[in-house]
C-alpha positions, -999 to +999 in steps of 0.1 A: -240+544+372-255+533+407-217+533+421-210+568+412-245+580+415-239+570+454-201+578+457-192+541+465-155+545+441-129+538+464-107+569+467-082+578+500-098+589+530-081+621+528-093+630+498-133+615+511-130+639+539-124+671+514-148+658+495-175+660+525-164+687+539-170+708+505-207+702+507-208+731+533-177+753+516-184+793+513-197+793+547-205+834+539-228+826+505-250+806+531-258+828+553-269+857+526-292+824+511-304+825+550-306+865+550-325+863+519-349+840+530-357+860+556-361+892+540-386+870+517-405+857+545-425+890+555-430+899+513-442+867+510-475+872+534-475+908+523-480+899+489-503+870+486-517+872+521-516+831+519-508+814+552-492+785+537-467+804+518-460+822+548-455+788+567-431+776+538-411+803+538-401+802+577-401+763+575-370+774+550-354+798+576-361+770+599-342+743+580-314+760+574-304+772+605-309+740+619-283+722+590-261+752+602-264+746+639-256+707+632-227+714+610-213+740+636-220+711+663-202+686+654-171+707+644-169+717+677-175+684+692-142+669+668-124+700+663-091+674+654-112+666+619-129+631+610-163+651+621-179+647+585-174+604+590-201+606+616-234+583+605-253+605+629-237+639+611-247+626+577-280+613+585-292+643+602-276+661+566-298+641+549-330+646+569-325+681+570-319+683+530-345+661+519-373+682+539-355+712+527-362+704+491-394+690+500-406+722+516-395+742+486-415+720+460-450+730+484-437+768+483-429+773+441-460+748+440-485+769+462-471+807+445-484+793+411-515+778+430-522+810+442-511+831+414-499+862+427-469+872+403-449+887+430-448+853+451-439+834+418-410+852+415-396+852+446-402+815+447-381+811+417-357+829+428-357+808+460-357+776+444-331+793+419-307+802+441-310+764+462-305+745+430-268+766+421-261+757+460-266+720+455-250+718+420-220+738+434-213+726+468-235+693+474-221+677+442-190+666+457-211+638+475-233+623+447-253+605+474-266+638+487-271+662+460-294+637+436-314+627+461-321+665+469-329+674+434-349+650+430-371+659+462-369+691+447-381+683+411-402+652+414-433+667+432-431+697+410-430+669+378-462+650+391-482+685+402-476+702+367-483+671+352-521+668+374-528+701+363-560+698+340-546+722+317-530+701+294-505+729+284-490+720+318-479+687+302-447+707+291-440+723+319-441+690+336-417+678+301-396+707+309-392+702+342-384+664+338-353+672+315-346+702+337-339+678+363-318+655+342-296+678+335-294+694+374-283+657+381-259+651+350-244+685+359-239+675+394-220+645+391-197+660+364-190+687+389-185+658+413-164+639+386-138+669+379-140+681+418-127+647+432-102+642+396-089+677+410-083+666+443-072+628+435-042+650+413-036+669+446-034+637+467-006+618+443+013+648+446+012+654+481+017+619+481+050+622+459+059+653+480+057+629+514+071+597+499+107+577+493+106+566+458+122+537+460+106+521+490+074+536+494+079+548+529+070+578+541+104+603+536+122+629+559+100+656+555+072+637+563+084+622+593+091+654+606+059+661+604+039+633+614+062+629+643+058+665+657+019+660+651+022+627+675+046+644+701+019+677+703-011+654+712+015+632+735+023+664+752-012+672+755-029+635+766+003+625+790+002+595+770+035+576+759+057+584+728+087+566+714+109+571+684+132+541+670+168+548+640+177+516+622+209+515+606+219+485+579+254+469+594+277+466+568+256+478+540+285+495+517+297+461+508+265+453+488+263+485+466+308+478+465+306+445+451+268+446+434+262+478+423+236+506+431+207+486+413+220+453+437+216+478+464+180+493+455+161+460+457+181+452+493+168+486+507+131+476+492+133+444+510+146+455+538+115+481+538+092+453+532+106+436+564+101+464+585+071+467+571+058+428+578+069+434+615+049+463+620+019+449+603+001+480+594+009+500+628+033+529+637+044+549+611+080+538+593+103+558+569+135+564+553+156+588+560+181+580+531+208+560+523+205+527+546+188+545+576+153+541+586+130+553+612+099+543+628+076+568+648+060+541+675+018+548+676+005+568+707+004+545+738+029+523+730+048+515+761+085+519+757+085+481+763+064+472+735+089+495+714+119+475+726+101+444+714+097+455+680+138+472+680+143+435+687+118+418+656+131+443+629+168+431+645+161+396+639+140+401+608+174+417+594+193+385+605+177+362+580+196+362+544+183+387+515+184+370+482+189+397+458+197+394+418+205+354+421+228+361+451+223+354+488+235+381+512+233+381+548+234+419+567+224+428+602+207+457+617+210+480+652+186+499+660+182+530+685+149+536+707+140+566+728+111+581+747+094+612+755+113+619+791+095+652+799+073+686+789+104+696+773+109+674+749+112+682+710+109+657+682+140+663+673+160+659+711+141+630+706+154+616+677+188+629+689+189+600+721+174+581+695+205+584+671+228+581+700+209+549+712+222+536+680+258+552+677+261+533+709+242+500+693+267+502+667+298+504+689+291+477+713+289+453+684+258+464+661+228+435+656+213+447+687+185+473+700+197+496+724+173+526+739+182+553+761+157+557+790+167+587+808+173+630+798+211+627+814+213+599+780+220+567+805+216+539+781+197+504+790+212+480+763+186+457+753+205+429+733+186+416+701+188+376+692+228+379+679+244+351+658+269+332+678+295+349+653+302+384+667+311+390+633+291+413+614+306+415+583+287+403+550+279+368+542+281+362+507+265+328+487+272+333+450+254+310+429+268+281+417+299+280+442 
C-alpha cells in the first residue's frame, strides 16, 4: 500500500515524466479555478464582512499563482523536458499544495464559524471544485495528491469533531469516509492513468524496436540520430555515426538455416552491446547490418576505438546450436564535417567508409574524415589469415 501510495513502482522514465507532467494538464481549467477565486474574493467580505475569510480567500489567489509562476519557471528554464525531475520543482509543488489545502480547511472551517449561508456556499464550492482538480490531475503522482487531501480533510475531521454539538460527530464521520474515498478514487485514477500510458509505452516501444535483437530499429535511428545531429548543430559539439556489416554472414543462414542465423545476429547484438556498455545508442538496420549513433562529445578518436573493439569482439568464435563459427566484421565511421550536414550525408560517408572497409579486405574500421570523402583507414586487430571466409568446428569432428 505504502509503495503505491508514494509512487515508488518502478516504471520507464518516459512514462514517470508524463505522469508528472499531468499533475498540471488543462492548463485553461486552472486559470478559470484562479478567475473564480477571484471573483469570490470581494463576495466573500461583502457577505460576511469577516476579515479572515477575506484573508483566506486572497491567500488562495495567492497560492495559486505562485504554483503557476513556478511551474511556468522551470519550463522555461529546461525548455528540452526533464524539468518535472527537479527536487527543487517538486518540493516547492509540495509546499505550495500542502498550504493550499491547508488554507482551504481555515476558509470552509471559518464560513460555518461564522454562519453566513452565502460564504458557506461559496466555500463549498471552492473546496468542491479543488478536490475534482486533485482527483483528476494530481492523481497521477500518488505522493502529491494524498498528502493534499488529507491537509484538506484532516483539520476539517478534528474541528467538526470538537464541535460541542454532538450532531457534528457525523459530519466529522462523514467527512472521514469522504476522505477515504477522495484517496481510494485517486489512486485508482492513478492506477488506470499510468496502465494507460505503460500500454502506450510497449507499443511505442514495439513501434521503435528490432524484434529479434532488441535494438533500437531503422525508424528509430532515424530519429534519435537527427535529434543528436540538431543539438550538435546547435552546441558545436562533436557527432559521429559508425555501419557494421557481418563478413561472410550468408554462409551461416546457407549451411544452418534462418533459426542458426537468428541466435548469431542476437549474439552478435549482445557483443556490440558489451562493448558499448550502456553508452551511444546501437541498432539494426536489418539483415546483418548494424549501426551505432556515437553519444554527443565523442571525439572522432574515441569512435575509431570502439569501430576497432566491436571489430575484434566479432573476431572471437560464436558458438551457435552445438556448432562453432568464426565471422568477422568491418565497420564504417564518419563525422559531422560542417553546418551542412544531414544525418543521412552522414550516414552516406559512413556507408562508403565501409564499402571501402570491405574492399580493402573487410575485419577492419575504416572512417572517412573529410566532405571531398578522403578516407583514413584505421586497421582493426586482423588475423594473420587474410582470409575472411567462415571457420566452421562441427561437433564431434
Amino acid at each position: 500500500m505504502l509503495k503505491r501510495l508514494y509512487g515508488k513502482e518502478d516504471v520507464p522514465q518516459e512514462v514517470a515524466d508524463q505522469l508528472a507532467e499531468m499533475v498540471f494538464s488543462a492548463p485553461s481549467s486552472i486559470l478559470l479555478y484562479v478567475i473564480g477565486l477571484i471573483i469570490a474574493a470581494p463576495t466573500f467580505w461583502w457577505c460576511s464582512h469577516d476579515f479572515w475569510i477575506a484573508v483566506a480567500a486572497v491567500t488562495s489567489i495567492l497560492l495559486n499563482l505562485s504554483r503557476i509562476a513556478v511551474v511556468f519557471f522551470f519550463k522555461q528554464r529546461n525548455r528540452d523536458g526533464g524539468w518535472a525531475r527537479s527536487p527543487t520543482y517538486w518540493t516547492l509543488v509540495h509546499a505550495l499544495g500542502g498550504c493550499f489545502s491547508l488554507n482551504l480547511a481555515v476558509l470552509v472551517g471559518r464560513a460555518f464559524f461564522v454562519g453566513e449561508t452565502t460564504s458557506i456556499a461559496l466555500a463549498v464550492i471552492v473546496a468542491s471544485g479543488y478536490l475534482m482538480g486533485v482527483i483528476m490531475r494530481a492523481s497521477a503522482v500518488p505522493r502529491l495528491a494524498v498528502p493534499h487531501l488529507l491537509l484538506l480533510f484532516v483539520p476539517l475531521i478534528v474541528l467538526a469533531a470538537c464541535v460541542p454539538d454532538r450532531g457534528y460527530l457525523v459530519v466529522a464521520l462523514l467527512l472521514g469516509l469522504f476522505c477515504m474515498a477522495c484517496v481510494a478514487l485517486s489512486l485508482n485514477v492513478h492506477r488506470r492513468t499510468k496502465g494507460q500510458l505503460l500500454a502506450e509505452y510497449q507499443l511505442s516501444l514495439l513501434a521503435r524496436m528490432d524484434h529479434l535483437t532488441g535494438l533500437a530499429n531503422r525508424g528509430s535511428l532515424d530519429a534519435h540520430g537527427a535529434l543528436l545531429l540538431e543539438k550538435a548543430h546547435a552546441s558545436r559539439c562533436s557527432y559521429a555515426v559508425a555501419l557494421i556489416d557481418l563478413d561472410g554472414f550468408k554462409s551461416v543462414n546457407d549451411t544452418y538455416g534462418h533459426a542458426a542465423g537468428d541466435e548469431f545476429l542476437k549474439e552478435v547484438s549482445a557483443r556490440i552491446k558489451a562493448v558499448l556498455g550502456g553508452r551511444h545508442f546501437p541498432a539494426r538496420l536489418g539483415g546483418d547490418e548494424f549501426a551505432i549513433v556515437f553519444d554527443p562529445d565523442t571525439e572522432l578518436d574515441d569512435a575509431i576505438t570502439v569501430g576497432n573493439q566491436i571489430v575484434s569482439s566479432l573476431e572471437r568464435p560464436f558458438r551457435i546450436a552445438g556448432n562453432t563459427l568464426q565471422i568477422s566484421g568491418s565497420v564504417g565511421i564518419a563525422r559531422l564535417e560542417g553546418s551542412a550536414d544531414t544525418f543521412a550525408s552522414i550516414v552516406e560517408r559512413a556507408d562508403k567508409a565501409l564499402y571501402r572497409a570491405k574492399n580493402a579486405g573487410r575485419n577492419q574500421a575504416q572512417v572517412l574524415v573529410t566532405p571531398d570523402l578522403s578516407p583514413s583507414i584505421v586497421p582493426a586487430a586482423i588475423s594473420a589469415s587474410a582470409d575472411v571466409a567462415l571457420v566452421v568446428n562441427r561437433r564431434g569432428l
